[in-house]
N, C-alpha and C positions, 0 to 999 in steps of 0.2 A: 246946125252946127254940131259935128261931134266932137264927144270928148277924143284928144287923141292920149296915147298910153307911153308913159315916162317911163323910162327905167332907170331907175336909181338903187346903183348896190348891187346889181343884179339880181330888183326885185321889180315887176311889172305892177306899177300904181295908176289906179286911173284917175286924171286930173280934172277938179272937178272946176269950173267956169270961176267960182270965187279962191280955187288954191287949199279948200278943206280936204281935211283928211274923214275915212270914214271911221276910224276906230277912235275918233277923238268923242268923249262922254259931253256933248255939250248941252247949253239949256235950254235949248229945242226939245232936243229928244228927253228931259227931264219931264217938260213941260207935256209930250207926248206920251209918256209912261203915268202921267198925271193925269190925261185926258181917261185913259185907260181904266183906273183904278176908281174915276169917278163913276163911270160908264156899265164897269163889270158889275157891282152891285142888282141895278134894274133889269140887265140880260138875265141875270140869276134866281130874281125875284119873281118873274111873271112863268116861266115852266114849274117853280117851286109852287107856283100859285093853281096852276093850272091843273095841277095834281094832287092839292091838298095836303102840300105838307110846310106851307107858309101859307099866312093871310092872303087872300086878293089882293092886286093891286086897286083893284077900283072897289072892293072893300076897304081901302082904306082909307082911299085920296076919294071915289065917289067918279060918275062918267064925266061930269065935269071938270074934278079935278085932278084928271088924267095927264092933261097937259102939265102939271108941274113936274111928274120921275119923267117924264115925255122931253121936257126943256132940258132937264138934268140931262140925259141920256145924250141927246143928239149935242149938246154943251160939250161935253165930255166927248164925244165921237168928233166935233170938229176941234178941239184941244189937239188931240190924239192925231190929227190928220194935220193939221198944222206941223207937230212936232214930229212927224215920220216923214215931211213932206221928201228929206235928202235923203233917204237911207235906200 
């Protein structure tokens, strides 16, 4: 099914299957800019680590407990993937 394109005002909008608009700030995309912000932390932490100019990550958490910035990250990547899903 495509979307097809309304014109309203003499402005070409594409109609999306529930009637959203895309410039509306909803709490999806909050939830997604949240997913984000949890996320960016770990991406930042392990090149700063890897360079020495932050701690290890598994100096800190250990090879074990990797998986916890590990759950955080991907937690946050599917937040973020959730809330982009319309955009």
């Amino acid at each position: 099914m495509k979307n097809k394109p309304v014109i309203v005002e003499g402005d070409r909008k594409a109609v999306h299957p529930r009637g959203e608009r895309d410039n509306k700030f909803t709490l999806l995309r909050a939830v997604g800019w949240f997913g984000i912000v949890i996320a960016t932390p770990f991406f930042l932490w392990v090149p700063l680590g890897l360079i020495g100019l932050a701690p290890s990550i598994v100096d800190i958490f250990g090879v074990v407990g990797l998986r916890i910035p590990a759950a955080i990250t991907i937690g946050g990547l599917l937040l973020a993937a959730i809330g982009f899903h319309r955009i």
